[in-house]
GUDRENKE-868283 format. One line per 3 residues: number of its first residue (from 1); their letters; for each residue x, y, z of N, C-alpha, C, O. Coordinates in steps of 0.2 Angstrom, whole numbers, always signed. Example, Ala and Ser with C-alpha at 12.3 -4.5 7.8 and 13.67 -1.06 7.14 Angstrom:
1 = as = +66 -28 +39 +62 -22 +39 +66 -16 +39 +71 -17 +42; +64 -11 +35 +68 -5 +36 +64 +0 +39 +67 +6 +40
This chain:
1 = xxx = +488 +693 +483 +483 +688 +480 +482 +690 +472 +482 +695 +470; +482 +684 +469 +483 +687 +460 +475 +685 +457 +471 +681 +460; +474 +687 +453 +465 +691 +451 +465 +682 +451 +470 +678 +449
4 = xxx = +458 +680 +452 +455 +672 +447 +448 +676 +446 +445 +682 +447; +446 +669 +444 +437 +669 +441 +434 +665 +448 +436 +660 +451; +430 +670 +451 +424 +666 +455 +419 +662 +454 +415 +666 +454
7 = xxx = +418 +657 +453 +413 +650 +452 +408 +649 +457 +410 +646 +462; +400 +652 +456 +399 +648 +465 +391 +643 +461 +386 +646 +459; +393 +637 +459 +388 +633 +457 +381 +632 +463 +381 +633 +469
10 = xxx = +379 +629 +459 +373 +627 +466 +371 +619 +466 +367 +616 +470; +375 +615 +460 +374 +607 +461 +381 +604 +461 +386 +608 +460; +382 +599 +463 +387 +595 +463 +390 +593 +456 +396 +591 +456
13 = xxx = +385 +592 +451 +389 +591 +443 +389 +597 +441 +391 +597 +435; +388 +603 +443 +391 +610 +440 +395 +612 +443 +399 +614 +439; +397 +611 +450 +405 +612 +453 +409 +607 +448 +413 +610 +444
16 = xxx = +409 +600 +448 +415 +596 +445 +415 +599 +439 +421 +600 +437; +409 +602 +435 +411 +602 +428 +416 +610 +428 +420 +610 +424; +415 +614 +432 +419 +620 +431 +429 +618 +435 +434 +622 +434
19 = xxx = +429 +613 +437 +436 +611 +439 +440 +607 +432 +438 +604 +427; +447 +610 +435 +450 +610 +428 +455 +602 +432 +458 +601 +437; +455 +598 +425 +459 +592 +425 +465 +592 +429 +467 +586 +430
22 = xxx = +468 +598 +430 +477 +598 +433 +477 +601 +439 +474 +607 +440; +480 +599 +443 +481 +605 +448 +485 +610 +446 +490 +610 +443; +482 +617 +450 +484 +624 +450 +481 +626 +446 +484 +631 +444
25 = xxx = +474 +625 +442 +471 +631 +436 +465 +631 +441 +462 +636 +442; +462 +625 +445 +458 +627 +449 +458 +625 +458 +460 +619 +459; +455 +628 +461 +453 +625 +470 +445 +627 +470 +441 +630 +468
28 = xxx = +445 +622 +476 +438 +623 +480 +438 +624 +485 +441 +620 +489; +434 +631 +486 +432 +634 +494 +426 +630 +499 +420 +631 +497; +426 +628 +502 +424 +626 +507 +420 +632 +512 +414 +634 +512
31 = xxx = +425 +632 +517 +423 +639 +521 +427 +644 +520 +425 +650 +521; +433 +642 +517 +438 +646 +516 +445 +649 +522 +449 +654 +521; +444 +646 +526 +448 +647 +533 +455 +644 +530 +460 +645 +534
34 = xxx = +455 +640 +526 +462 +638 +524 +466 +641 +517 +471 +642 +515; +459 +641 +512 +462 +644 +505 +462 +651 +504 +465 +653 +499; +459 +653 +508 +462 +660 +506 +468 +662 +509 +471 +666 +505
37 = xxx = +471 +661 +514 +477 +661 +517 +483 +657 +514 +489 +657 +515; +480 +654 +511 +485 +650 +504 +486 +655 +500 +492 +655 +497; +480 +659 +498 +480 +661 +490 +484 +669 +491 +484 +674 +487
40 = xxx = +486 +670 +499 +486 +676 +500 +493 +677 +501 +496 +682 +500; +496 +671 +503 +504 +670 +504 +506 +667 +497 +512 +665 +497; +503 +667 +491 +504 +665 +484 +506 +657 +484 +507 +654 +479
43 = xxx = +505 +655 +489 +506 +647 +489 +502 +644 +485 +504 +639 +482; +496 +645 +484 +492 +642 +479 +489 +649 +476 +485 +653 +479; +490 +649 +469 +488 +653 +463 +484 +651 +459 +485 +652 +453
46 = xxx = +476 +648 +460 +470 +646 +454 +469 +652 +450 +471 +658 +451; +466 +651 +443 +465 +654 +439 +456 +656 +443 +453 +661 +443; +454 +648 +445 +448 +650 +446 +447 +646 +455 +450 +642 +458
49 = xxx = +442 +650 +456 +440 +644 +464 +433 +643 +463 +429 +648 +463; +431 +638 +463 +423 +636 +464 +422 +634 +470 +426 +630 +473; +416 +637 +473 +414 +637 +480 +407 +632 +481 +402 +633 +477
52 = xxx = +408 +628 +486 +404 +623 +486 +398 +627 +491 +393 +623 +493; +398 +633 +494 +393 +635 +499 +387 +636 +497 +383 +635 +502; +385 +637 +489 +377 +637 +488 +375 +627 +487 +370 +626 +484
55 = xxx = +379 +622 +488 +375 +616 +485 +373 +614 +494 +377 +613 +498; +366 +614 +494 +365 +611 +502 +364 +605 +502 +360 +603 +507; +366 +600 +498 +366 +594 +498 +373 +591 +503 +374 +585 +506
58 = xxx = +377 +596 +503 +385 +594 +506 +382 +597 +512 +387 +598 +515; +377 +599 +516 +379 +597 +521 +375 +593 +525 +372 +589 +522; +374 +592 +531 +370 +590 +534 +376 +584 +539 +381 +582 +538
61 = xxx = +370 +582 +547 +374 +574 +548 +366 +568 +548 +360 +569 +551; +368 +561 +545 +363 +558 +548 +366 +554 +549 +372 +553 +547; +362 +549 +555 +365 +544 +558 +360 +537 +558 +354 +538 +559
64 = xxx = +362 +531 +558 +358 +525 +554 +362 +522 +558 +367 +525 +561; +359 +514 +560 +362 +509 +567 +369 +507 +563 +374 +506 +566; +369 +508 +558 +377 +504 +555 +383 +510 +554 +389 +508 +554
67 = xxx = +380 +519 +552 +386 +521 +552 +383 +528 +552 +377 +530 +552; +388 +533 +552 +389 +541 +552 +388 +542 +546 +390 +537 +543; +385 +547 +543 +388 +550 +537 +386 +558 +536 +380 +560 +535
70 = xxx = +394 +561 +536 +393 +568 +538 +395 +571 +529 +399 +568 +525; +392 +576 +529 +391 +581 +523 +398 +585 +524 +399 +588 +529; +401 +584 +517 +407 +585 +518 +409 +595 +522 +413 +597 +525
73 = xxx = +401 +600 +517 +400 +605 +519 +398 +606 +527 +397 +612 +529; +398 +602 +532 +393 +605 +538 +400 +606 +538 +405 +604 +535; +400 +612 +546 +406 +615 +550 +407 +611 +555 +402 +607 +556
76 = xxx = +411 +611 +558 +414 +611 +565 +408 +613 +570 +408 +609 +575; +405 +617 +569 +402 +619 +574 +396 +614 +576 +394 +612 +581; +393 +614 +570 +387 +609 +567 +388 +602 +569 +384 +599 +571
79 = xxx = +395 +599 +568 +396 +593 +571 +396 +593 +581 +395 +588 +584; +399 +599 +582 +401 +600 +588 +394 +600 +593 +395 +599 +599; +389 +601 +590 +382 +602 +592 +377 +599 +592 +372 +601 +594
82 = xxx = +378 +591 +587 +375 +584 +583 +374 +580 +589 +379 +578 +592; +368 +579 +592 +367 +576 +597 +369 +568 +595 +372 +564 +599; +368 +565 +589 +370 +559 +587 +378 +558 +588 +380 +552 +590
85 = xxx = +382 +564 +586 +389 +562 +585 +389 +562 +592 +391 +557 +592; +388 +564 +599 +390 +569 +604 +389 +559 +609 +393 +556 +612; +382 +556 +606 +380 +550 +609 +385 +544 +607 +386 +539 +611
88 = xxx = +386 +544 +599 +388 +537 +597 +398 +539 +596 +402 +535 +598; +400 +543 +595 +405 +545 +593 +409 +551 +596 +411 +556 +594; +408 +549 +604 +412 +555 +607 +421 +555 +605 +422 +561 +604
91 = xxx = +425 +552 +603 +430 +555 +602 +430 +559 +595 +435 +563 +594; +426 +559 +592 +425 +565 +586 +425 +571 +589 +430 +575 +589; +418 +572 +593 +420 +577 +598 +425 +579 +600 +426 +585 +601
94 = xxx = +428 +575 +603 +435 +577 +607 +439 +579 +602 +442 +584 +602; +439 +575 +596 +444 +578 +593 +444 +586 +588 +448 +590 +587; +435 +586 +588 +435 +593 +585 +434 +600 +589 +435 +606 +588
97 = xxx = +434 +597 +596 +435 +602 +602 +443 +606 +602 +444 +611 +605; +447 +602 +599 +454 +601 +600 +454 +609 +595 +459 +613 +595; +449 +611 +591 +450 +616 +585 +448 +621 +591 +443 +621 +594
100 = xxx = +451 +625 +591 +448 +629 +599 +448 +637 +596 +450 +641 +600; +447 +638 +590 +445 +645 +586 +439 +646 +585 +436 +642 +582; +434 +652 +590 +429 +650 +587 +426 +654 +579 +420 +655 +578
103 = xxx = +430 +654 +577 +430 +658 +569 +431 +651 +566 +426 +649 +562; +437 +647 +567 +436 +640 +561 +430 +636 +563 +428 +632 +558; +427 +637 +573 +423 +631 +572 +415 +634 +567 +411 +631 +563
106 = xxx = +416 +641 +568 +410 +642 +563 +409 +643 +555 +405 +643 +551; +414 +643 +555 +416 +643 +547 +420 +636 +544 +419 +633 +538; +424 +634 +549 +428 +628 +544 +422 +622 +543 +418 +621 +547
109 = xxx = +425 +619 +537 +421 +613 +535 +424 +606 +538 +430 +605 +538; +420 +600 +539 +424 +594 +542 +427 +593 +534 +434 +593 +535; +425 +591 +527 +430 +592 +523 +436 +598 +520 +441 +596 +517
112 = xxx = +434 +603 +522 +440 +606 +521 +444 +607 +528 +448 +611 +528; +443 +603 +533 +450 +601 +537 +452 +595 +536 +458 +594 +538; +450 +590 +533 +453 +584 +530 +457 +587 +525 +463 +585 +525
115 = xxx = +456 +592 +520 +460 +593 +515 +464 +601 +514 +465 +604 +509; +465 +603 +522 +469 +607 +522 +477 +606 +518 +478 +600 +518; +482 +612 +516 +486 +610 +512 +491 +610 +519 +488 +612 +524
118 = xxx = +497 +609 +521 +501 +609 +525 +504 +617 +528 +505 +623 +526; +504 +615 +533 +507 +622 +538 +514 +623 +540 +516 +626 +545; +517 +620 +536 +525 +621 +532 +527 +627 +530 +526 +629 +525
121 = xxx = +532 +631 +533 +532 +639 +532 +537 +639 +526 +538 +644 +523; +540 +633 +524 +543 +635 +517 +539 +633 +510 +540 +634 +504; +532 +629 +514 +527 +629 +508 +525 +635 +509 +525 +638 +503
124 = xxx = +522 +638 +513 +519 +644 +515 +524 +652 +510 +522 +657 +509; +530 +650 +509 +533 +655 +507 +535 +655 +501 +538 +660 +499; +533 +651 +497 +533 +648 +489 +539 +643 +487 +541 +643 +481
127 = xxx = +541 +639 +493 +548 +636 +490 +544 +629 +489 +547 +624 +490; +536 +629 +487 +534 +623 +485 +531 +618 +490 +531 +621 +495; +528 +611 +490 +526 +607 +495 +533 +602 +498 +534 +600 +503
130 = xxx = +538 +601 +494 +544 +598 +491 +549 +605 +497 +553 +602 +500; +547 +611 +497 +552 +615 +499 +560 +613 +498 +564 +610 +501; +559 +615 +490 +568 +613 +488 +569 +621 +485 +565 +626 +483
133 = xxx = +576 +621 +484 +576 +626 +480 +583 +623 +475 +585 +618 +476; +584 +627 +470 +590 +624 +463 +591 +617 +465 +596 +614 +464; +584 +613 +468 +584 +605 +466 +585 +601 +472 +585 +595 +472
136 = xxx = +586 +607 +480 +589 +604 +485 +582 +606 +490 +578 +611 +490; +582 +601 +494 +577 +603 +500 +582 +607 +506 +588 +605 +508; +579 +611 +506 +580 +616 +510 +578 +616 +520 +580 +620 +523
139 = xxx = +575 +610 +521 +571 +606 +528 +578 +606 +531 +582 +610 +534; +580 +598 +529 +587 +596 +532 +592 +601 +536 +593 +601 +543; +594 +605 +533 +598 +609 +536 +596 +616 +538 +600 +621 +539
142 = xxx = +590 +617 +538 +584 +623 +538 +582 +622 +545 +584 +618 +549; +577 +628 +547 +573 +627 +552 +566 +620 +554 +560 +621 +555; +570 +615 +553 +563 +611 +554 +560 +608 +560 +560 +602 +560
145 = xxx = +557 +613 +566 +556 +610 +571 +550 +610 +572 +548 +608 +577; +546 +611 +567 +539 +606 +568 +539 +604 +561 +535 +606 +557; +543 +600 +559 +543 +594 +554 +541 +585 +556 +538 +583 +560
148 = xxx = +544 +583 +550 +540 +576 +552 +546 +572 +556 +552 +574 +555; +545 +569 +559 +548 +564 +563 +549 +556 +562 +553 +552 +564; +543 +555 +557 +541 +547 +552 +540 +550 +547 +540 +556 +546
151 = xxx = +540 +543 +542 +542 +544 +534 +547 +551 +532 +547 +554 +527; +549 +551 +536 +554 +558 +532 +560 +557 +528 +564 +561 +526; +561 +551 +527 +567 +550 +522 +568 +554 +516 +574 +552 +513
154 = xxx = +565 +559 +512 +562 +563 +508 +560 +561 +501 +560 +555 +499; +559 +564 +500 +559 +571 +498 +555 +576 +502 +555 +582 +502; +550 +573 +505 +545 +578 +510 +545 +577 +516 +545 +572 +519
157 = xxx = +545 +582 +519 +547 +583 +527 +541 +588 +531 +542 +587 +537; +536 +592 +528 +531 +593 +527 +529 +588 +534 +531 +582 +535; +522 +590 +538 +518 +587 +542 +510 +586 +540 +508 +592 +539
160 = xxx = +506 +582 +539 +501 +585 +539 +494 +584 +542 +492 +579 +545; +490 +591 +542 +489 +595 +547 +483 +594 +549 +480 +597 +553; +481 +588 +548 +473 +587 +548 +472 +587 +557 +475 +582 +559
163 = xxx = +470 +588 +560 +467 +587 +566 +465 +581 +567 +468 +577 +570; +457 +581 +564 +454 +575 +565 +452 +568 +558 +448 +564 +558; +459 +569 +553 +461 +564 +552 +462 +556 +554 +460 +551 +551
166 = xxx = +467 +557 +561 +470 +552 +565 +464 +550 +564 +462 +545 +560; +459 +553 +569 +453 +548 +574 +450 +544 +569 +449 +538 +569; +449 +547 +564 +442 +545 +558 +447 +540 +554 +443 +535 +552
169 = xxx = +452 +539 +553 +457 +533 +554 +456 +530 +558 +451 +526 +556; +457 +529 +562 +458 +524 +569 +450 +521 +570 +449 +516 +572; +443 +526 +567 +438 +521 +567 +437 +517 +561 +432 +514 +561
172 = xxx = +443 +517 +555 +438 +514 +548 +434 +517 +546 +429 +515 +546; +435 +525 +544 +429 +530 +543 +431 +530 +533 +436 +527 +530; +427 +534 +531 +427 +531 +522 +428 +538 +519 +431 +541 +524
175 = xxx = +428 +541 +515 +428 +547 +512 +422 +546 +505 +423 +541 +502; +420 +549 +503 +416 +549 +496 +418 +555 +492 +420 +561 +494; +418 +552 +485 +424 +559 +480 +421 +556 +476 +419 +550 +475
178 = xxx = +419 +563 +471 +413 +563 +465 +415 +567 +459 +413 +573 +459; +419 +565 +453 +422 +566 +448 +417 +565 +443 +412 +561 +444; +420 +569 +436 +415 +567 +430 +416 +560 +428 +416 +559 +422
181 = xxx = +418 +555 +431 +418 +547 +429 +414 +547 +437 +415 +543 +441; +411 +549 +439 +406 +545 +445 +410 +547 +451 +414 +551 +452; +405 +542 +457 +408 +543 +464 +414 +538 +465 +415 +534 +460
184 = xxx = +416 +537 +470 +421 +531 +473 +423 +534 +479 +424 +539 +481; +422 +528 +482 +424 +528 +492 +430 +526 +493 +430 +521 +489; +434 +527 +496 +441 +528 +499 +442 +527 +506 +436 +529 +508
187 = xxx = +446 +525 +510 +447 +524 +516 +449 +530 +519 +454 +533 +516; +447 +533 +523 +452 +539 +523 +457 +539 +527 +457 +543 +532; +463 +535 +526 +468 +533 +527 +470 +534 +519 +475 +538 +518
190 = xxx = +468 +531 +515 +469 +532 +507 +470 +538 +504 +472 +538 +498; +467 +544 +508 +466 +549 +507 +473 +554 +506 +474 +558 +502; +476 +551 +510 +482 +554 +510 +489 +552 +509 +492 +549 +513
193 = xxx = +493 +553 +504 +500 +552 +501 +505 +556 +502 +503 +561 +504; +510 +554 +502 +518 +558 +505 +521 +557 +496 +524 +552 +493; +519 +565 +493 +521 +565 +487 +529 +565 +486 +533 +567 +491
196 = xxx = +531 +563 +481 +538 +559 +477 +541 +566 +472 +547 +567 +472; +536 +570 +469 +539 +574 +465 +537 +581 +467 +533 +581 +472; +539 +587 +463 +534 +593 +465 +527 +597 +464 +525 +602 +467
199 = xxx = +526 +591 +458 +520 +594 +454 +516 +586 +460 +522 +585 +461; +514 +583 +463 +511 +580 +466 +510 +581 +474 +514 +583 +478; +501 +580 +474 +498 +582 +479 +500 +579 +486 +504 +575 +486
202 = xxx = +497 +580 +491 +499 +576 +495 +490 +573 +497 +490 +570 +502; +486 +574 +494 +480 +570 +491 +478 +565 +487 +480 +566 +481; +473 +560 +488 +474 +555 +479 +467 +559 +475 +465 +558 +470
205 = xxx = +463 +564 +481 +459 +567 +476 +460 +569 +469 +464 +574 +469; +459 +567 +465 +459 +570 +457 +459 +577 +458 +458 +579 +464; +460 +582 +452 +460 +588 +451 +453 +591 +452 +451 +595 +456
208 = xxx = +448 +588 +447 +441 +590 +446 +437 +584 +452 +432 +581 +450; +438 +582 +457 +435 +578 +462 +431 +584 +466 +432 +590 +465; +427 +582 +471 +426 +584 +475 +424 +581 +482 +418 +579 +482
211 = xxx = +427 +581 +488 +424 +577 +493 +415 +578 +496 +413 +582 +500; +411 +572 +494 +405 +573 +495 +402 +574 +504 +399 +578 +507; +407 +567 +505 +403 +565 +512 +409 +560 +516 +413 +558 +512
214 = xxx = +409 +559 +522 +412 +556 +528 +409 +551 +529 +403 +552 +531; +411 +545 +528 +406 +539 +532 +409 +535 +538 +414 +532 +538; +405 +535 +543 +411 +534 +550 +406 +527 +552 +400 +528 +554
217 = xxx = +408 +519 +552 +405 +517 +556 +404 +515 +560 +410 +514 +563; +397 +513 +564 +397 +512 +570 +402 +509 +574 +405 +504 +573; +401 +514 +581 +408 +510 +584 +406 +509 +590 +408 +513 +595
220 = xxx = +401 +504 +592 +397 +502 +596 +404 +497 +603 +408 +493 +601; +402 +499 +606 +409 +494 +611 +415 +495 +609 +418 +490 +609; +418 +499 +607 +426 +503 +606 +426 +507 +611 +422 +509 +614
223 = xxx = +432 +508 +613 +435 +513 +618 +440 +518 +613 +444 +516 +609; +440 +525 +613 +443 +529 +609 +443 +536 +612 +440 +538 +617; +449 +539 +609 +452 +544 +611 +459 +547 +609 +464 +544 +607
226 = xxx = +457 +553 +610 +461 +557 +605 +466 +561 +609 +464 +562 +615; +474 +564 +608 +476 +565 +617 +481 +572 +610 +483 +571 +604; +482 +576 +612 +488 +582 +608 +492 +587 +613 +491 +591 +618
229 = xxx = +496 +585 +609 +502 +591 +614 +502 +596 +608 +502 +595 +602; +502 +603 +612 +503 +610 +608 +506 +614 +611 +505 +613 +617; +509 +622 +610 +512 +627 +613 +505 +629 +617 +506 +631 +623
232 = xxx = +498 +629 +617 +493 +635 +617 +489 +630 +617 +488 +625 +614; +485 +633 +621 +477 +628 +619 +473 +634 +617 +467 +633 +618; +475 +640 +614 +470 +644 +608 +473 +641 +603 +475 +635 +602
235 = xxx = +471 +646 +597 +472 +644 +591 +477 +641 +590 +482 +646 +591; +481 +635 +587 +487 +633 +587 +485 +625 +584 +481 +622 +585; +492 +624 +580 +490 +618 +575 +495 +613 +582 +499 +616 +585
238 = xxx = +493 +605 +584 +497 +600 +587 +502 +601 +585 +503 +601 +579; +509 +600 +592 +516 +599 +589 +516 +592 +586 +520 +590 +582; +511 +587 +591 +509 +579 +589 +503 +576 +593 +502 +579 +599
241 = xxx = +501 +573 +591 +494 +570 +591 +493 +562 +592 +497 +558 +589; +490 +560 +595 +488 +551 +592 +479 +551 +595 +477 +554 +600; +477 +547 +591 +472 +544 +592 +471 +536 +594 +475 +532 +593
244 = xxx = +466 +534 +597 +469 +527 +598 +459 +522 +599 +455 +524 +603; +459 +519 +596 +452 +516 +596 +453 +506 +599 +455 +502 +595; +451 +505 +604 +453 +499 +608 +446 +496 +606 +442 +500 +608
247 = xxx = +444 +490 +604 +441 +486 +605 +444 +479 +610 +449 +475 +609; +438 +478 +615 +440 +476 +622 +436 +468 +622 +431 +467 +619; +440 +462 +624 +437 +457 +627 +436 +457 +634 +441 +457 +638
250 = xxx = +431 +458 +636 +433 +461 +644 +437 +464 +646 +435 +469 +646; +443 +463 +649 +447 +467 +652 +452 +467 +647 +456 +472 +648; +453 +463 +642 +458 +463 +636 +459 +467 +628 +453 +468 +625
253 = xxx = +462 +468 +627 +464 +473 +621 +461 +466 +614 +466 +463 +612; +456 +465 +612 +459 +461 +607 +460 +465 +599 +463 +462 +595; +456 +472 +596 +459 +473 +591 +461 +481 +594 +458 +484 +599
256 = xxx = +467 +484 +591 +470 +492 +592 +471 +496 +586 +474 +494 +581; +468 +502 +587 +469 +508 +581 +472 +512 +584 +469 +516 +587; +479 +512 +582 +485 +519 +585 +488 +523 +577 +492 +521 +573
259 = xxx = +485 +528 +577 +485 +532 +573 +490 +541 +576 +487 +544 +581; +496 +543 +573 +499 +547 +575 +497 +551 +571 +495 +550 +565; +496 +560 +574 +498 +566 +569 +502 +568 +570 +507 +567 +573
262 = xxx = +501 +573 +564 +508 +579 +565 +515 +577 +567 +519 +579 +571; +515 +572 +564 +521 +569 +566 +526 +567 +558 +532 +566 +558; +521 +567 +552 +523 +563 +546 +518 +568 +542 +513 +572 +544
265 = xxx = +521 +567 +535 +517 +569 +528 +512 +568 +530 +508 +572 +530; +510 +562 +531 +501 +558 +532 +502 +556 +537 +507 +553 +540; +495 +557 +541 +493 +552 +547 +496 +546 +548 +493 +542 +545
268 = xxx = +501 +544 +554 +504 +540 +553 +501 +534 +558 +504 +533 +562; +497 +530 +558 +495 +523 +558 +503 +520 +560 +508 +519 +557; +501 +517 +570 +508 +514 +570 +504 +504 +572 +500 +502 +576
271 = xxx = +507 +502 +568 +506 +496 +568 +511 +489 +576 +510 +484 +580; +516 +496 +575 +521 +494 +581 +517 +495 +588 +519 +492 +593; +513 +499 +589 +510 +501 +596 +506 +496 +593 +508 +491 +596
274 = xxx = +501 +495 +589 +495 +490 +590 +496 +483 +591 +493 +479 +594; +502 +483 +588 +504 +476 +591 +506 +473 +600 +505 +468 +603; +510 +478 +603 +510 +480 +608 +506 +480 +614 +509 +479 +619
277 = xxx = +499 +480 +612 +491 +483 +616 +489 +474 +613 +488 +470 +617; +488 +473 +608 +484 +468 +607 +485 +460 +610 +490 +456 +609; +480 +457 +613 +480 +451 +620 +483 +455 +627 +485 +452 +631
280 = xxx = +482 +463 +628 +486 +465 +634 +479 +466 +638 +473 +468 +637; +481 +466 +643 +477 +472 +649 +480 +478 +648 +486 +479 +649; +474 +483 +647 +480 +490 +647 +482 +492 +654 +477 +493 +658
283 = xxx = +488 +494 +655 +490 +497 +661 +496 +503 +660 +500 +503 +654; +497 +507 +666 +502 +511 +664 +508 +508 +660 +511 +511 +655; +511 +503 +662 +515 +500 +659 +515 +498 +653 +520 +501 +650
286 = xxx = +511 +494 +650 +507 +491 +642 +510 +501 +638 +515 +503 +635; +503 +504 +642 +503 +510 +637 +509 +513 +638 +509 +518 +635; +513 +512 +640 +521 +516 +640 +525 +512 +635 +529 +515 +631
289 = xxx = +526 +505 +635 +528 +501 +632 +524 +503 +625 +528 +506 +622; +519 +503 +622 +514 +503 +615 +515 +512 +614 +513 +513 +608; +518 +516 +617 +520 +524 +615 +527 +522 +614 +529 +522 +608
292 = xxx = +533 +520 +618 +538 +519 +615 +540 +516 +610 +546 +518 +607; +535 +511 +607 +533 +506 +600 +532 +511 +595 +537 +512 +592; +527 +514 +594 +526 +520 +591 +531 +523 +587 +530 +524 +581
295 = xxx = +537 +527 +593 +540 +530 +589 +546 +526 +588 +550 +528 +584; +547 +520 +591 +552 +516 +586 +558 +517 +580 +564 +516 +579; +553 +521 +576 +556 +520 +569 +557 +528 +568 +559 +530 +562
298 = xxx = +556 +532 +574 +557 +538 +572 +565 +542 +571 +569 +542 +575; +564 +546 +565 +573 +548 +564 +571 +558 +565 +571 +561 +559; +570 +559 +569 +573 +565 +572 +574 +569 +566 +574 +566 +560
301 = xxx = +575 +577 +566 +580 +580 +561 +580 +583 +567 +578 +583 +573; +588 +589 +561 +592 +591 +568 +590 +595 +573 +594 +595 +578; +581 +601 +574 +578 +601 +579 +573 +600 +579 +570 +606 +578
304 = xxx = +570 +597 +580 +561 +592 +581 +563 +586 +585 +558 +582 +585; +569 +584 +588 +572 +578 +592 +566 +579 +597 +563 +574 +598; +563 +585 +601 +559 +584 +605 +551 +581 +603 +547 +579 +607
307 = xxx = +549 +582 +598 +543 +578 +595 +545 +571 +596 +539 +568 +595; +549 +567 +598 +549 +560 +598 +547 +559 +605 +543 +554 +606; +548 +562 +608 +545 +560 +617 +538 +564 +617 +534 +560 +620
310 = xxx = +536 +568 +615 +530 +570 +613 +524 +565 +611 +519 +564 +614; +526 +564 +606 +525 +557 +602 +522 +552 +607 +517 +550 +608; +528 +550 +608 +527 +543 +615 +522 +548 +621 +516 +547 +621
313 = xxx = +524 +551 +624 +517 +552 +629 +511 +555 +626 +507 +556 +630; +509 +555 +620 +504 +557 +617 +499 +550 +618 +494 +549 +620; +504 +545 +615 +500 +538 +612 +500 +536 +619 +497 +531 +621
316 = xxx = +501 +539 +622 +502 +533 +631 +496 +536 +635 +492 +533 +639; +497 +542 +633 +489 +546 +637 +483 +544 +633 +478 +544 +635; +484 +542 +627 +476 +541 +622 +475 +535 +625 +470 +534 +629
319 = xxx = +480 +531 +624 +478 +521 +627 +474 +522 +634 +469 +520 +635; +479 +527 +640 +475 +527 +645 +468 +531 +645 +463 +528 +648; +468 +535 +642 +460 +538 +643 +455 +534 +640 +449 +533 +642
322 = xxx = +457 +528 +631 +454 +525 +628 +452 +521 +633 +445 +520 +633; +455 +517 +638 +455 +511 +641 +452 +513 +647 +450 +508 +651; +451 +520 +649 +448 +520 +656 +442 +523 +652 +442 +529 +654
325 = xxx = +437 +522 +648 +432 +523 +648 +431 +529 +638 +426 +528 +634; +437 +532 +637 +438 +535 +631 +435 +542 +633 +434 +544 +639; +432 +545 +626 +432 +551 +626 +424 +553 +628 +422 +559 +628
């Protein structure tokens, strides 16, 4: 790990003013369950880290008839224990259950699992987030058997890792980001970019931003649910994931939110399964037809071909568990 300056402010305009304009002079620690293991593999090198742990305004959860809003600071474990979230928003749970370290659920933050960097072992090993080398991506013809499966025409091949992403997608959940020009709210679908060059993030948070708060709203009559395949039900990141949020007219599908993970650069939102589901009854059929929609447009590299059926029974068990009551 190479020396920086420690920062630990105690407000939210003393953190922003201490972050530097560009990315790589400065990061922000959260819990630190992801950044130091960045900082330790040289993948990411700040000059400085400013640590959000003394400002107690990030954290907290409260909950109002119209929506969620979770403090970007509370943990995993904090949300895991939110009698609110557990009542209004069971697939959140389901989805943060899915974190089954109990070292991340006590220390990781719901904003630093949104904004983990990728689990990319050739970003992990300094060939960049791009992992090219003398100009060439090195995926293609490399080891890439937990790479992307969608959007991967490149230059990024890279998956990413957010866990509970998909769901908070698939509800219309918001993000709040607070820069020396003020706040601004984001979709946290928006949050997330599949970068073009090598100096770009796979974030649209600015350099000196910082995520305040989650706004989830209410999802009063929704059916949801979150469904993941992995090696291990310990600690282990999904080989893929979907999320899926049904609003129902009686026995009918009338709107769908099919959100894939770990499948793509960003959370991949399949439009093809929601169309699929939508004026249907769901049944094992529907949801086998609306998983095989999904992966569709998927192109394989030369070993991750097993992520595409994965894929599809992921989205087919979220529909039915959504549909049979959710999470």
């Amino acid at each position: 790990m190479e020396r920086f300056e420690y920062a630990n402010p105690t407000s939210r305009k003393e953190a922003i003013s201490l972050l530097a304009a560009e990315w790589g002079q400065t990061e922000v620690l959260a819990g630190g369950t992801d950044l130091v293991s960045c900082m330790k593999d040289f993948a990411c090198t700040p000059k400085r880290v400013v640590s959000l742990k003394r400002i107690s305004d990030l954290r907290g959860i409260r909950s109002s008839g119209k929506e969620l809003r979770i403090g970007s600071m509370t943990t995993i474990r904090e949300l895991l224990e939110d009698q609110h979230v557990k009542q209004g928003y069971p697939a959140l749970i389901q989805s943060a259950e899915y974190i089954r370290s109990e070292q991340l659920r006590n220390m990781g933050t719901i904003g630093g699992e949104l904004l983990q960097r990728p689990r990319c072992w050739y970003f992990r090993l300094g060939y960049g987030l791009l992992a090219q080398y003398n100009g060439k991506s090195l995926v293609p013809d490399g080891d890439n058997r937990y790479h992307a499966i969608l959007g991967n025409s490149g230059p990024a091949y890279f998956v990413s890792p957010s866990m509970m992403a998909p769901i908070l997608i698939a509800m219309g959940a918001q993000v709040r980001l607070e820069g020396p020009g003020g706040a601004r709210e984001i979709t946290v679908e928006k949050l997330y970019r599949t970068p073009a060059q090598p100096d770009e993030r796979e974030h649209t948070l600015h350099p000196n931003e910082i995520l305040t708060e989650i706004i989830v709203p209410r999802q009063e009559g929704a059916r949801s649910a979150v469904y993941e395949v992995r090696q291990k039900e310990a600690l282990d990141w999904p080989l893929t994931a979907a999320a899926v949020v049904l609003k129902m007219n009686g026995d009918t599908v009338s709107h769908a939110r099919v959100v894939l993970g770990h499948v793509a650069p960003v959370p991949w939102p399949s439009p093809e399964a929601e169309q699929t589901l939508e004026g249907k009854t769901v049944s094992e059929d529907v949801a086998e037809a609306a998983g095989k929609a999904a992966v569709s447009k998927a192109t394989p590299l030369s070993m991750n071909g097993y992520k595409v059926q994965l894929a599809r029974v992921a989205v087919k068990r979220a529909i039915m568990q959504a549909a049979q009551g959710g999470a």
